[in-house]
C-alpha positions in Angstrom: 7.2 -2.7 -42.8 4.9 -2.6 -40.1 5.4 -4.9 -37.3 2.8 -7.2 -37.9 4.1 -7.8 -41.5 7.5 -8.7 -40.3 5.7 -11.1 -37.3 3.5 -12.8 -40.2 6.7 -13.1 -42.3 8.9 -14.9 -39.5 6.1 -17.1 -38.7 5.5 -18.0 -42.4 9.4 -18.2 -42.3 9.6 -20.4 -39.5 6.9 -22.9 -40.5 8.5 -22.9 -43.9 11.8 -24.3 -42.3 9.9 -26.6 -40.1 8.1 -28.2 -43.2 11.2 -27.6 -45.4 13.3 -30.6 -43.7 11.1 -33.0 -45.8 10.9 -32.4 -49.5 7.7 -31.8 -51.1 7.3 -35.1 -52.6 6.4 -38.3 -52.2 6.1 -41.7 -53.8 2.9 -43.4 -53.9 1.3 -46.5 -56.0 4.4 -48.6 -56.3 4.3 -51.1 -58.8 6.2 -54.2 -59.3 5.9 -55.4 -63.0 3.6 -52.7 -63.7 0.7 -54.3 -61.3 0.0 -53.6 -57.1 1.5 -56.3 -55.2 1.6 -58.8 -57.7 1.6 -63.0 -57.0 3.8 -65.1 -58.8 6.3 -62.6 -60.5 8.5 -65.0 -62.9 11.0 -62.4 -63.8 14.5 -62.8 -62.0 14.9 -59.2 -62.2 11.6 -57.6 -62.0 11.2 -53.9 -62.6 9.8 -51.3 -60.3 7.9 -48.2 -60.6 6.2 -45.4 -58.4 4.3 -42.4 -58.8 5.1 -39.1 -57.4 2.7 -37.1 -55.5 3.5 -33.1 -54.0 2.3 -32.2 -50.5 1.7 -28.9 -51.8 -0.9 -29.1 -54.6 0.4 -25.3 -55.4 3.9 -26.1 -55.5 4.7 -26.0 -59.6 8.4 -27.3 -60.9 8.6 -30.4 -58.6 10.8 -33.1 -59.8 12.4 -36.2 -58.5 16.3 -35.7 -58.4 17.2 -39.0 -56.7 15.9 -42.4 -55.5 16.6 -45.1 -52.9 14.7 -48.4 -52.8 14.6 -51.2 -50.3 13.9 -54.8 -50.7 13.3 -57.0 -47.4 12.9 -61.2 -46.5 10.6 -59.8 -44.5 8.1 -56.7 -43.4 10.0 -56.6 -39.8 13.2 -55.9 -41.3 11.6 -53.1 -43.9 9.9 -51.4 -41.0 13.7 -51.1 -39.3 14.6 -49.4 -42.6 17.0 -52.4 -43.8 17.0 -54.0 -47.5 18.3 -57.5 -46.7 17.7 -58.3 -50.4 18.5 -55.0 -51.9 19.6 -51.1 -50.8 20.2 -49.4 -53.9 21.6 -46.5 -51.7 21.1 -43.0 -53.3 20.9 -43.3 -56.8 20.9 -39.9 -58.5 18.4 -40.1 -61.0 14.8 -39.0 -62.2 13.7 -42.6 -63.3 10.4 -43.5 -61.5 9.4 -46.2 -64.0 10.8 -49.5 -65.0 14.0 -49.5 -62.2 15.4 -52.7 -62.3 15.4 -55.1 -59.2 19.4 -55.3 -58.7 19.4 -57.0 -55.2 20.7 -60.5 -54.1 19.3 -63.6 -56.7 15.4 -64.5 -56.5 13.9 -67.6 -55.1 11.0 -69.7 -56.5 7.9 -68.4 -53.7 10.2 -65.5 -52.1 8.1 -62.7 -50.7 10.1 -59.1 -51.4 8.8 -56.7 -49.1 9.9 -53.3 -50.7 9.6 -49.3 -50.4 11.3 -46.3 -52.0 12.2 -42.6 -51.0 13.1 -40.0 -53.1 15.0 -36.7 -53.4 13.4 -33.8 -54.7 14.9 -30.7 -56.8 16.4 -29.1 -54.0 17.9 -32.6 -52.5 15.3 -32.9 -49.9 14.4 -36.4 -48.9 11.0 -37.7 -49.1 9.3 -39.8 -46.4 9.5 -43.8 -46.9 6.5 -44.8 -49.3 4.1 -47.2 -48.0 5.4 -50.7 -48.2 4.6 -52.8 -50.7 5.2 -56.4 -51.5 5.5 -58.6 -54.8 6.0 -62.5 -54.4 8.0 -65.2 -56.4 6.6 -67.5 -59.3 8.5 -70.6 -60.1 11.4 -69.6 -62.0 12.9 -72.5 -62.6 11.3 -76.3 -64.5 12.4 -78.7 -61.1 9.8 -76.0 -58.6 7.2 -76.8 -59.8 5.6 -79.8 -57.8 2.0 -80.0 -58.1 0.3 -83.2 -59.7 -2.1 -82.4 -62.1 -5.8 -83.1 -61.5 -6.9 -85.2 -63.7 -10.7 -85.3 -65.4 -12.9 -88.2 -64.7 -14.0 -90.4 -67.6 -17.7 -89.0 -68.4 -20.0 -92.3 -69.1 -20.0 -93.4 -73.3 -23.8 -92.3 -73.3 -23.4 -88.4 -72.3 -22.1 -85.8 -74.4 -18.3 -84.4 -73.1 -18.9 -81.4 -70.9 -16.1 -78.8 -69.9 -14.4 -80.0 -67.0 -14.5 -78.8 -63.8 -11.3 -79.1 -61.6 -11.3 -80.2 -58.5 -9.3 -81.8 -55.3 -10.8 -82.8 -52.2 -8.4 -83.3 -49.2 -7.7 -83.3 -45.5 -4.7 -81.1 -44.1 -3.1 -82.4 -40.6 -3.1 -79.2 -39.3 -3.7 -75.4 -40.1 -2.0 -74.1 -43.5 1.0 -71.1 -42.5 0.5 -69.9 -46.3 -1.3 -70.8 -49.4 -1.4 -69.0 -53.1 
């Protein structure tokens, strides 16, 4: 072996380690009740899913050999790495589709910030995914508050036209959220 070989294998070798300490996936397009950041989820125990994408479009025989998701209150406490609602700690499976939520009980308008990490064939860790969020329907009968709009009377002489629904009002001051 010449010595430029053995300098091109180190340095192949040595990038190889660097790179090595993540795994050579990654989760991407999470999906909360099979839709991107869905509104209005009324499922107490929704069900989560992710794709898996390589780094290395070469790489062949790439497989997920364990997951960990994390469900937040909030972004701020995702970012710090923290599942307020739900750390499902290293769960050593393959399942990327259908996981079910098994965090703390779901609220009527909760927001669950959430991200997963996975593990590949050769238990190397993945980075976090992008975060993703899903929000809270109105799960149970006594949430739901609204009063219903109701359709003026159309005058005897004109012919009933579909309705359109419609609210004019004044806020006191700036909405913090609306859906």
């Amino acid at each position: 072996m010449t010595r430029a070989t053995t300098a091109t294998i180190v340095v192949f070798l040595l990038i190889k380690l660097a790179l090595g300490a993540e795994g050579e996936l990654a989760p991407i397009g999470l999906r909360c009740e099979y839709r991107e950041n869905p509104a209005g989820i009324d499922e107490s125990t929704p069900r989560l899913s992710w794709r898996l994408e390589s780094h290395n479009p070469a790489a062949r025989g790439l497989r997920q050999k364990a997951y960990q998701v994390l469900v937040a209150s909030s972004l701020k406490t995702l970012d710090r790495d923290q599942g307020d609602l739900w750390d499902s700690a290293k769960v050593l499976s393959g399942q990327a589709t259908r996981v079910e939520y098994a965090g703390k009980p779901l609220r009527s308008r909760m927001e669950c910030h959430w991200k997963v990490r996975v593990w590949d064939q050769e238990d190397r860790p993945s980075p976090w995914s992008a975060p993703a969020l899903w929000t809270m329907g109105l799960l149970r009968p006594e949430d739901w508050t609204a009063k219903w709009i109701i359709e003026d009377e159309s005058p005897p002489d004109r012919e009933p036209i579909a309705p359109l629904f419609r609210k004019t009002f004044d806020l006191p001051s700036a909405p913090v959220r609306a859906t």
